[in-house]
C-alpha distance (Angstrom), angle and dihedral (degrees) to the residues before:
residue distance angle dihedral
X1 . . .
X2 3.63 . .
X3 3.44 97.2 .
X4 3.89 90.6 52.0
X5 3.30 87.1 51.1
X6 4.14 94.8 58.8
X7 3.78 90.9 42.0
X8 3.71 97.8 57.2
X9 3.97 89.1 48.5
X10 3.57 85.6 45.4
X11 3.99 91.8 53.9
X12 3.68 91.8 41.7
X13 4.19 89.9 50.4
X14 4.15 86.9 53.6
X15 4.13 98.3 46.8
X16 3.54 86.8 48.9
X17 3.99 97.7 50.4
X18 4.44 79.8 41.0
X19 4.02 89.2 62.4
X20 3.25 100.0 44.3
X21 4.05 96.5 45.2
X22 3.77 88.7 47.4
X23 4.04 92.4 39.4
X24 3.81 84.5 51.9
X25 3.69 96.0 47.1
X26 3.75 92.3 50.3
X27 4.14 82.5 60.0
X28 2.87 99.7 48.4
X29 4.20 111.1 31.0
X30 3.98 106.3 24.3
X31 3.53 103.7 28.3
X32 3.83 112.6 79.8
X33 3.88 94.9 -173.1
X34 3.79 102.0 76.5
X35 3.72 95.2 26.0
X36 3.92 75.0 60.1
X37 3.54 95.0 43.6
X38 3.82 94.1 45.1
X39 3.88 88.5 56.6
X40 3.92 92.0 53.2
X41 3.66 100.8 41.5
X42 3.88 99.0 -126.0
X43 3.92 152.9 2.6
X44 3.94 116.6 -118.3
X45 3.31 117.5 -150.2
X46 3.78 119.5 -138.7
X47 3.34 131.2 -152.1
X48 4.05 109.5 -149.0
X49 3.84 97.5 -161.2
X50 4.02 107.6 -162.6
X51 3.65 135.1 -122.9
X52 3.62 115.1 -81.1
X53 4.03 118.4 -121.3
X54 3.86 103.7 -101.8
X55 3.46 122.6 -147.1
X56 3.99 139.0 -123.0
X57 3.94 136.5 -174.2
X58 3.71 118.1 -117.3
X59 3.48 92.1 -87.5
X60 3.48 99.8 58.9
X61 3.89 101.8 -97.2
X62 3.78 121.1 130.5
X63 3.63 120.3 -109.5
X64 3.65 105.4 168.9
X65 4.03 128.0 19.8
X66 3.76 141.4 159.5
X67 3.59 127.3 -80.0
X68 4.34 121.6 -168.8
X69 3.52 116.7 -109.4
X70 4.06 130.3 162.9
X71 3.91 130.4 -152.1
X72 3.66 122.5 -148.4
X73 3.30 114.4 -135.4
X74 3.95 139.3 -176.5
X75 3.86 138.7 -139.0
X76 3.72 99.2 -150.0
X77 4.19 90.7 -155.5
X78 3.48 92.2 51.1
X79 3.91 102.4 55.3
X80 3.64 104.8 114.8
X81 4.17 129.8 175.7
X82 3.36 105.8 -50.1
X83 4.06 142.0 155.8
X84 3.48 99.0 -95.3
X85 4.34 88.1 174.1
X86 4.06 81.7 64.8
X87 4.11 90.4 41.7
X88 3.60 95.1 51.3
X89 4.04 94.2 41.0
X90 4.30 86.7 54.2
X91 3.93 95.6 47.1
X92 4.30 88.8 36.8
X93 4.12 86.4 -131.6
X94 4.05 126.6 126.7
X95 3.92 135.3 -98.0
X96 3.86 83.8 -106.8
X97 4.03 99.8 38.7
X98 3.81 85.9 58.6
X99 4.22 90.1 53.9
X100 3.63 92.0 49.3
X101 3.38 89.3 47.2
X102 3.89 96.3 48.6
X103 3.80 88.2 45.8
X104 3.89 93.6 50.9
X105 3.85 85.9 54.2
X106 3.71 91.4 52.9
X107 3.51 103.6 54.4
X108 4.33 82.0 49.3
X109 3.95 81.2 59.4
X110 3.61 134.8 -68.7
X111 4.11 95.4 -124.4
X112 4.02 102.1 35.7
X113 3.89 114.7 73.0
X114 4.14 117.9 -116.5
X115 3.83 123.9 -175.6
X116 4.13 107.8 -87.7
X117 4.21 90.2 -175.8
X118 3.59 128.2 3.4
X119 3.63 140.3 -147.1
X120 3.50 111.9 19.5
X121 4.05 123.4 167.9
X122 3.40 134.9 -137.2
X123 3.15 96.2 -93.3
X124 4.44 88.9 52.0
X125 4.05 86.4 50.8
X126 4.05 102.3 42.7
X127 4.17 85.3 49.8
X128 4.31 87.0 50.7
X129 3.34 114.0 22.4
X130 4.12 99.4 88.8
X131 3.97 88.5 56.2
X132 3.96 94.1 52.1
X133 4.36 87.8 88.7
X134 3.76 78.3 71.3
X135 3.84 104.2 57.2
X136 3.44 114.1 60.7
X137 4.24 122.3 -145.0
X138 3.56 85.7 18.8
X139 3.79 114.8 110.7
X140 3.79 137.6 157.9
X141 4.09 127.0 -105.3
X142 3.53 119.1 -158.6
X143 4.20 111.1 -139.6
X144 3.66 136.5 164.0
X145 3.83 131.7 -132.5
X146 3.27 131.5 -158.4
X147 4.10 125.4 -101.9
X148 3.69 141.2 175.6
X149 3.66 141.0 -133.2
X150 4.17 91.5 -148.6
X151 3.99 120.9 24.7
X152 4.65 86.6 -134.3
X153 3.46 126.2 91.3
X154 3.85 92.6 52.2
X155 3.93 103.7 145.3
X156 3.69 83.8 43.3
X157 3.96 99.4 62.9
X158 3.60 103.0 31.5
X159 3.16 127.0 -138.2
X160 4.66 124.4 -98.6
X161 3.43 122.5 -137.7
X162 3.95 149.3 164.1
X163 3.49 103.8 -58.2
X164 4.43 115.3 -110.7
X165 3.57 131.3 -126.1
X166 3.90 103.1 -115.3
X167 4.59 81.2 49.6
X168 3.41 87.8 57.0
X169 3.74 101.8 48.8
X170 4.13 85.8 45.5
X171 4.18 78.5 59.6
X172 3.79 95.7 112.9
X173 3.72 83.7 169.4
X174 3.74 98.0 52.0
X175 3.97 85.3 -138.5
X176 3.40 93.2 131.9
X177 3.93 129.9 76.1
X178 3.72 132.2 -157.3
X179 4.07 101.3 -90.6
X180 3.67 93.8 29.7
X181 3.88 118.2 136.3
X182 4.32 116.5 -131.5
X183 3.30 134.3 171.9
X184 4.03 116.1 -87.8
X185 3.90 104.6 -171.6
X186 3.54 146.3 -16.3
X187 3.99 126.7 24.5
X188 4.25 91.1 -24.5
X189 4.31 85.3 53.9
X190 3.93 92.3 45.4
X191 3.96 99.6 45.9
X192 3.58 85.1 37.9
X193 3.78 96.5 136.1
X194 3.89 98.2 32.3
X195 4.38 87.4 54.3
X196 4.08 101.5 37.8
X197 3.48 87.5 74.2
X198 4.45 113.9 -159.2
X199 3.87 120.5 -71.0
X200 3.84 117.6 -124.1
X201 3.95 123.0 -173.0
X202 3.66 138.1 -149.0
X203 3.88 131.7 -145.0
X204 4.12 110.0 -136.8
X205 3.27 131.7 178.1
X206 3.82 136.6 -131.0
X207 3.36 139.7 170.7
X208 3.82 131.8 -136.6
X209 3.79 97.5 -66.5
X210 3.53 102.2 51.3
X211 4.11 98.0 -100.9
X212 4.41 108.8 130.7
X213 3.88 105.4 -128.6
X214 3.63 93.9 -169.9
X215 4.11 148.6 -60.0
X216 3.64 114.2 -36.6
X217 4.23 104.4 -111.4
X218 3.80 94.9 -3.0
X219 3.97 81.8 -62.1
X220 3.78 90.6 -65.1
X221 4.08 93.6 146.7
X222 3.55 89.3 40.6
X223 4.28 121.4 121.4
X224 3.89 125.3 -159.0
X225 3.57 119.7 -128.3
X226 3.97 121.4 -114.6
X227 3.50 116.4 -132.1
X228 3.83 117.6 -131.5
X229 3.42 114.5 -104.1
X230 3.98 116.5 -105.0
X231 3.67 128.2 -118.4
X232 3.97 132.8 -133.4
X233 3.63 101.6 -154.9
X234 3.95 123.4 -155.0
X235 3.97 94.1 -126.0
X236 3.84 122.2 122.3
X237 4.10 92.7 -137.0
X238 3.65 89.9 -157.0
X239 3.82 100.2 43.0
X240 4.27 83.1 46.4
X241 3.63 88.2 61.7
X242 3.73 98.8 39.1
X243 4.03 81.5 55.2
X244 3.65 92.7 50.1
X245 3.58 90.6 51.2
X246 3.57 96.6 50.3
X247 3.98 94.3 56.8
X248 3.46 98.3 39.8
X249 3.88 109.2 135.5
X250 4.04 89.3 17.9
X251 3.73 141.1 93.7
X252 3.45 128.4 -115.4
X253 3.64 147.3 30.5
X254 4.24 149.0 -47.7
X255 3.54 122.7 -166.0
X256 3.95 125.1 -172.1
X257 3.29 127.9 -167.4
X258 4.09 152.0 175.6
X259 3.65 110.2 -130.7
X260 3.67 99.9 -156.2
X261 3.67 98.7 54.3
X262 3.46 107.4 10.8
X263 3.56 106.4 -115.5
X264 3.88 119.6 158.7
X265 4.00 104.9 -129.1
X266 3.97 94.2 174.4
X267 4.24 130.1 31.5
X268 3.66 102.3 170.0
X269 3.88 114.2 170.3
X270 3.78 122.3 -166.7
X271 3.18 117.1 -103.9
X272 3.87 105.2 0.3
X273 4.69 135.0 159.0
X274 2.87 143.1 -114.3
X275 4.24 110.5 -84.6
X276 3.59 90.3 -136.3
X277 3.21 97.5 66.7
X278 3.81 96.5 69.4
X279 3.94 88.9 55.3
X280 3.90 128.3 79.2
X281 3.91 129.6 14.8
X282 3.34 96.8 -33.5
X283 3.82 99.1 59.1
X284 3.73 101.3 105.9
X285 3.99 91.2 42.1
X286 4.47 88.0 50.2
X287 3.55 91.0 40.4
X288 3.61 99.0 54.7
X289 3.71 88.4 42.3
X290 3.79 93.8 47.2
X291 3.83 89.4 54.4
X292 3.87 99.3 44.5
X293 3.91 78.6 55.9
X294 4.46 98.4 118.4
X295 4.17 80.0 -149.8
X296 3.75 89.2 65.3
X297 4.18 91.4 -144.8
X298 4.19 74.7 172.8
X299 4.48 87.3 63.2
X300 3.73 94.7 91.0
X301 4.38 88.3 -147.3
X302 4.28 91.9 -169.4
X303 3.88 89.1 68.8
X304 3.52 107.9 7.3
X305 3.88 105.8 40.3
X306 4.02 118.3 81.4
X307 3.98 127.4 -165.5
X308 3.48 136.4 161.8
X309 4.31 109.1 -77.8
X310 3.77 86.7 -141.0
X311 3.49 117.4 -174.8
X312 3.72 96.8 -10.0
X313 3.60 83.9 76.4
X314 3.63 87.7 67.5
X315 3.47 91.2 87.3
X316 4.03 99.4 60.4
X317 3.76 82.9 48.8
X318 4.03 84.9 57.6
X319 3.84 92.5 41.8
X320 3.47 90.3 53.9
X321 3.31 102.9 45.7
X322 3.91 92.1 52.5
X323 3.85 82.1 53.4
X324 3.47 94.9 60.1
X325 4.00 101.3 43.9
X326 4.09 78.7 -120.6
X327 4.30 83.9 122.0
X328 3.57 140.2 9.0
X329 3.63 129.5 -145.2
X330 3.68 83.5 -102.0
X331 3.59 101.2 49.8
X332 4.00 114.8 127.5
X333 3.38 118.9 -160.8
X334 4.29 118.4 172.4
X335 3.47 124.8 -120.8
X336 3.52 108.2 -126.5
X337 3.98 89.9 161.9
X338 3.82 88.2 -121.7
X339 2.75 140.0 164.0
X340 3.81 72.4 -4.3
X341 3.54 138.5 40.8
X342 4.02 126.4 -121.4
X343 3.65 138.0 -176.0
X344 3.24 118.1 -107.5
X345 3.42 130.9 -81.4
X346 3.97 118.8 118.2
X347 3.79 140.1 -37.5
X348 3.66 90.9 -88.9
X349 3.62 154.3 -5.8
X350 3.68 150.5 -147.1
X351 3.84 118.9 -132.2
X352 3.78 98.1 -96.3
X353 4.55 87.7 50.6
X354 3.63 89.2 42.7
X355 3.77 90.1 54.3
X356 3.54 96.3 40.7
X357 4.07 97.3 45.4
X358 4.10 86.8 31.9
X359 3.90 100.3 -129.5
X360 3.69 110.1 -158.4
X361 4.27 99.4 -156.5
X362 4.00 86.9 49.4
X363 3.19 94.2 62.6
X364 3.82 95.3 35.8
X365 4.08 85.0 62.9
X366 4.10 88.1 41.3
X367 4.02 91.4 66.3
X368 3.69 89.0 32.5
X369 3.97 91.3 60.7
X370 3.67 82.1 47.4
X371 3.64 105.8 43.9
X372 4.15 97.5 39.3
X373 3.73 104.1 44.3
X374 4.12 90.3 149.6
X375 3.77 91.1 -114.7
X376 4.14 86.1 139.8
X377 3.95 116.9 32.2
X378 3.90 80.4 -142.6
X379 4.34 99.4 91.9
X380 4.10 89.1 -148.4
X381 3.73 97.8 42.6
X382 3.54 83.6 50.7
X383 3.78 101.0 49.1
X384 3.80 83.2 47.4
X385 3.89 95.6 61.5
X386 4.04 97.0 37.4
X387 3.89 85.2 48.4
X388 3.98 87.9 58.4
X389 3.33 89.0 49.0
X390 4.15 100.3 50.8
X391 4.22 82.7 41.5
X392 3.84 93.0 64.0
X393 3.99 92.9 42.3
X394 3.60 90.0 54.3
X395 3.48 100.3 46.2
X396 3.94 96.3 62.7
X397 4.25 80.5 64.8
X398 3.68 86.3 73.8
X399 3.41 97.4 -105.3
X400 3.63 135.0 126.2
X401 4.27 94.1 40.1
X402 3.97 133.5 37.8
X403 3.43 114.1 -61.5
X404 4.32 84.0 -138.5
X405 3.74 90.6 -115.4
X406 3.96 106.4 178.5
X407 4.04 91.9 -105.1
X408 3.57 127.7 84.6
X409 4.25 126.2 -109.9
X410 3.53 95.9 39.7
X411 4.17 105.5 167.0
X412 3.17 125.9 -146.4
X413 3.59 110.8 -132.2
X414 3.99 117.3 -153.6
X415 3.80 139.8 -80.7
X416 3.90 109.1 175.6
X417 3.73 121.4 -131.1
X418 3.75 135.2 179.2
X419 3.69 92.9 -88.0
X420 3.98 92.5 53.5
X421 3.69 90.1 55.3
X422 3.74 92.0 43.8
X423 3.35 76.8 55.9
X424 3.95 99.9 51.4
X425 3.88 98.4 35.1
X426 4.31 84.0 47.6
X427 3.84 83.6 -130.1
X428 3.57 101.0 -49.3
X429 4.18 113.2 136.8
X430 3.92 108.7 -84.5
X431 3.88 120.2 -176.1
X432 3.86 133.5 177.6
X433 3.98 94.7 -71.3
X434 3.57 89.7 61.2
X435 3.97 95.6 54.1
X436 4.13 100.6 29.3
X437 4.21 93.8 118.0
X438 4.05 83.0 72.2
X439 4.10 87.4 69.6
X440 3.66 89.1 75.3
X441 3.52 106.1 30.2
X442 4.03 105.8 -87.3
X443 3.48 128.7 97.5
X444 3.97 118.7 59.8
X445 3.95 93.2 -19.5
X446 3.84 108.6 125.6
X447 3.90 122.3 179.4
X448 3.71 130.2 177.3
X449 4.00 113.1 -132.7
X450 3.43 95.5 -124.7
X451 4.28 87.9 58.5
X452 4.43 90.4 50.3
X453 4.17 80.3 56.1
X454 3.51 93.5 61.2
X455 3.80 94.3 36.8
X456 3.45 85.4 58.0
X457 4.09 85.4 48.1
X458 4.12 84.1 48.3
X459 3.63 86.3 62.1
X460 3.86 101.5 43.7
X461 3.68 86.0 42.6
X462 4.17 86.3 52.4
X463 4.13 92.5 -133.8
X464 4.34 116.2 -10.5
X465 3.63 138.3 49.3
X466 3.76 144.0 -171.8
X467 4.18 114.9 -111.4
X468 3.74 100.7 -99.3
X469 3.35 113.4 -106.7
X470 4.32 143.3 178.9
X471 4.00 98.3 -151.3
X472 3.56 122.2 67.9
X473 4.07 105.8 165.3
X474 4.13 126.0 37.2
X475 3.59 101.1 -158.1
X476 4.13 110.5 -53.3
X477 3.58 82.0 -24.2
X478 4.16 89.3 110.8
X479 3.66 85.8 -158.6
X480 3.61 140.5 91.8
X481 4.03 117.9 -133.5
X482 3.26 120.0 -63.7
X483 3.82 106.1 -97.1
X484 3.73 91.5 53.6
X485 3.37 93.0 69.5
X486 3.78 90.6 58.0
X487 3.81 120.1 110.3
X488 3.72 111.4 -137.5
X489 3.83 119.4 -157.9
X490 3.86 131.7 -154.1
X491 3.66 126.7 -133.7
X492 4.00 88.3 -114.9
X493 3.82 116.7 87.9
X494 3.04 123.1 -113.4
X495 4.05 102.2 -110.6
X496 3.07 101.2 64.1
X497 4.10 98.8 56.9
X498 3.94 77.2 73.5
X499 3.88 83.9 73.4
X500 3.78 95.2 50.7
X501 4.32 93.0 38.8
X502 4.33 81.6 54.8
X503 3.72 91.5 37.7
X504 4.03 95.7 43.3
X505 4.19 85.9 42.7
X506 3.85 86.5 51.6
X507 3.67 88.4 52.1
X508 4.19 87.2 56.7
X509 3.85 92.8 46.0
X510 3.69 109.2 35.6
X511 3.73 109.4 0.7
X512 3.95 141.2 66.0
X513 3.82 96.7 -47.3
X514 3.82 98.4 47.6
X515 3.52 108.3 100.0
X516 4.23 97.8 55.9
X517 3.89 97.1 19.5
X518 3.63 100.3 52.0
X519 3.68 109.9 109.4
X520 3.98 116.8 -170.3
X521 3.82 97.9 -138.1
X522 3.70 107.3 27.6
X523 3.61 125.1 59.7
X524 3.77 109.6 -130.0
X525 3.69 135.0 -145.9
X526 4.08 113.7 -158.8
X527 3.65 148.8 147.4
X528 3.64 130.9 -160.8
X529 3.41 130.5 -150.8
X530 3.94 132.8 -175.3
X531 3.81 105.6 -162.7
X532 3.71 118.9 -157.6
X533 4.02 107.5 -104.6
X534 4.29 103.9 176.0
X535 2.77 126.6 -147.6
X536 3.39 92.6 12.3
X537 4.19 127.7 53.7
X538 3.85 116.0 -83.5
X539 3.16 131.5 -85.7
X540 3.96 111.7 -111.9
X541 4.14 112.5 -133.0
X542 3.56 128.5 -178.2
X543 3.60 128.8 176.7
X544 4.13 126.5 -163.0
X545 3.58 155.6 156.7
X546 4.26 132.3 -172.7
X547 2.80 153.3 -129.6
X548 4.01 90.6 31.7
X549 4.03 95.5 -141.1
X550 4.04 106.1 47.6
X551 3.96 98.2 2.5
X552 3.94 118.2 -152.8
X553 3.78 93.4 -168.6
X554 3.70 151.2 20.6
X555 3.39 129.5 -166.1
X556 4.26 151.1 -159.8
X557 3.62 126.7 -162.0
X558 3.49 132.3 177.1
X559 3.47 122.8 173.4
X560 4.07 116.5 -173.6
X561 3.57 131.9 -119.8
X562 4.04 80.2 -11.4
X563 4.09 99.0 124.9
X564 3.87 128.6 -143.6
X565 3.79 104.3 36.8
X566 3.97 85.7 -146.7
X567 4.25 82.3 73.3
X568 4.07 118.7 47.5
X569 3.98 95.8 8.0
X570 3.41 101.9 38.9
X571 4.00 85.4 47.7
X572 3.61 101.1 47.5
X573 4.00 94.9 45.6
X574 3.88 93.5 55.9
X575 4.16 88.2 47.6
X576 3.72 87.3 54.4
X577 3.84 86.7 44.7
X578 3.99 94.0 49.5
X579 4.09 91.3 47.5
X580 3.76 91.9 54.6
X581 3.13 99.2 49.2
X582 3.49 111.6 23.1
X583 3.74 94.3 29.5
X584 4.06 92.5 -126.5
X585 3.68 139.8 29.1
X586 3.98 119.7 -86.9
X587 3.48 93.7 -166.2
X588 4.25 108.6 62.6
X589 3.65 91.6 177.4
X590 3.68 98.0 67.4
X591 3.12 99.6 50.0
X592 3.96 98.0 45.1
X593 4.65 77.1 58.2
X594 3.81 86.0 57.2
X595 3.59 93.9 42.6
X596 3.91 89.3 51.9
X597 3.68 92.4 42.9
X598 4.03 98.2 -151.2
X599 3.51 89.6 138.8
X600 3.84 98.5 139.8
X601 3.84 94.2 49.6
């Protein structure tokens, strides 16, 4: 048995020593590839990073493109004697840049490469590329970086950079690799994975002194990169930059958009930078400059800003009032200017005058009617169910949550409900006279520009609209993403937006926004709205859409701290009105006022 025993083992001991002899003359004998690599020293790996998706307006012009740019970067294990004077000289860095720099690299890893200096140009590469035989475990890495055709639409795009620590940990794909470049906001963050594009890599050899001799096996493990799919985006390039002109040296915000499908043609936010400035070299140094700025040009205001709506939101008090048989289009109510004051314009109006001339105590008794309806006998139980009811009407406006445009940060702005007012009043009994200022826009009401555009696309729609959105075409695809080509209905039918379109047109021809709103060939649909601002002056807000019958565009503007909205917004919106659809403005005048920007003098 024992004997047995040994010869097994003994057999065992001699198949083992067979495989590895015959493993080890398969290495070293048949298989060309590491006799090959033996003879050159090593493999490099490659990374073949693809194309970026570039992106174009909606008319087919470029907006944002790819620019060359290389990385140096540094095999710690392969550093050998070298001139490091002549090094430093080349890449213009110190003696004791270049040994942080080498021992940054070696904490990465001493064998795997990691980028020693990034994002040099042509021009960086064609003055040191012929030396680079001389430095050892240094080697070049082609890039690209983004650029732009016009330095506007900034908060809009986004901006790409090096990709952080904490993003890669939240990589649950583990697509991403330390020194990759992502998308940090805007368009290039949301349309992340369509634009990035997939890696490929090449195997090249090299021999001993750093000099490639060729593709590792004829290229045979090699992958091709995938370019990143490019974008058609829904901006009007020309009305963008007409925008940006307009706010220049102001605060606050222009939104743009296509009625019928819900397309934004204009995102202007005031003030804003140039794009290019958070690409290349200088990125870190711009960005923290950019974001020290006290303007905040980085605060996108279309998504992220939120005022009062002011009187604008006089008109969802009408619609809803209609809705619930509280008001007809011929109900007259006086204006007594309690418990609210007015302007003046008459003892009394109907819905469409109190609309046009915006009468604060009509709509004051509108949400009244709607709010106490005498379902309870108890006045704050009954506030508390007509309040529910007004909250769910309004909400199917788009207001109160993010619309789901296709960029990231969108706010919410604020609806109150019962439960925010619990809230507030820390349970104590509220009723209507505690929460009247919301009638007319003031109070806790909070909208986001980019939700009064698409009211104002609600209105020239009469009752739905399409989420809002910046990309129209994936690729070929033609189309946008799927819920963008949802229609989206309000609880308010669809008659009685005929009263606000004639009320809101009325408001254009013979009410508060006729003297800088007016336009002489297109009939105009607005709103204004001054919203309360203290200490400071109010913020000017006008809302609009044209032509009335079959409308091209609506528009938001609000300019800050800029007074009546019947001056700067109500001037700017019908410029941006007159561009797109008239190509240029027929009046001269008002747009050398906006330009000036004297509005509250």
């Amino acid at each position: 048995m024992d004997n047995t025993r040994k010869h097994i083992i003994q057999l065992l001991i001699i198949v083992v020593a067979a495989t590895f002899l015959i493993k080890l003359f398969a290495i070293q004998v048949l298989d060309s590839k590491y006799a090959q690599a033996a003879n050159s020293n090593i493999i490099h790996k490659v990374i073949d990073y693809p194309y970026r998706g570039i992106i174009y307006d909606r008319n087919g012009e470029l907006i944002v493109y790819n620019t060359p740019q290389y990385n140096l970067t540094v095999i710690p294990s392969e550093v050998k004697a070298m001139d490091t004077t002549h090094f430093c000289e080349l890449f213009n860095i110190t003696k004791q840049e270049f040994e942080e720099k080498l021992k940054v690299a070696k904490r990465f890893s001493y064998v795997q490469p990691s980028i020693f200096i990034k994002q040099l140009s042509n021009t960086d590469l064609a003055r040191v590329q012929d030396y680079l035989v001389n430095f050892s475990g240094f080697d070049i890495q082609a890039r690209t970086t983004r650029a732009y055709t016009r330095p506007i639409l900034s908060n809009a795009l986004g901006y790409v950079s090096e990709i952080s620590k904490r993003q890669l940990e939240q990589d649950t794909l583990d697509y991403y690799q330390q020194g990759d470049y992502i998308g940090q906001s805007g368009i290039e963050a949301y349309y992340e994975k369509y634009l990035r594009g997939k890696r490929g890599v090449k195997y090249k050899i090299k021999n001993v002194k750093g000099v490639e001799k060729g593709d590792f096996e004829d290229g045979k493990y090699d992958t091709l990169s995938i370019p990143g799919q490019n974008l058609t985006s829904t901006i009007d390039l020309d009305l963008q930059s007409y925008g940006e002109m307009l706010m220049e040296g102001k605060s606050g915000s222009i939104v743009a958009l296509e009625p019928t499908t819900g397309e934004i043609l204009s995102l202007v936010s005031g003030p804003s930078y140039d794009p290019s400035l958070l690409t290349g070299k200088n990125y870190s140094e711009n960005f923290a400059l950019i974001s020290a700025d006290t303007a905040k040009p980085l605060f996108n205001r279309p998504l992220m800003a939120q005022y009062r709506p002011g009187s604008i939101f006089k008109i969802i008090q009408a619609m809803i009032g209609l809705e619930e048989g509280v008001i007809s289009k011929n109900t007259y109510i006086p204006c007594i200017m309690f418990p609210m004051k007015c302007h003046y314009h008459g003892p009394g109006e109907t819905l469409i005058g109190a609309i046009t001339n915006s009468c604060n105590p009509y709509f004051y008794n509108v949400m009244k009617r709607v709010v106490n309806r005498g379902v309870s006998g108890d006045s704050y139980e009954d506030t508390r169910i007509g309040l529910k009811v007004w909250n769910e009407h309004v909400k199917t406006f788009g207001l109160g949550e993010p619309l789901g445009i296709d960029l990231p940060n969108e706010k919410n702005g604020l609806v109150p409900n019962v439960s925010y007012y619990d809230r507030a009043y820390d349970n104590r009994p509220w009723k209507y006279s505690n929460i009247y200022s919301i009638a007319i826009g003031e109070g806790e009401n909070l909208v986001v520009p980019i939700q009064m555009a698409n009211f104002a696309a609600i209105v020239a729609n009469r009752g739905y609209y399409y989420i809002p959105h910046l990309v129209k075409s994936i690729g070929d695809s033609g189309e946008p993403l799927p819920k963008y080509q949802e229609k989206h209905y309000t609880s308010v039918s669809p008659e009685y937006f005929d009263i606000a379109v004639e009320a809101m047109a009325e408001v254009v021809n013979s009410g508060t926004g006729q003297y800088r709103a007016k336009l002489k060939d297109i009939e105009v649909c607005g709103k204004t709205g001054t919203v309360q601002n203290d200490p400071m002056p109010d913020h000017s807000v006008f809302i609009a859409f044209a032509p009335k019958d079959n409308p091209k565009i609506a528009v938001s503007v609000y300019v800050e701290d800029a007074g009546q909205g019947a001056r700067a917004a109500a001037s700017i919106a019908s410029l941006m009105i007159e561009k797109y659809l008239i190509g240029q403005t027929q009046r001269p005048y008002i747009e050398e006022y906006v330009k000036k920007g004297e509005f509250l003098y």
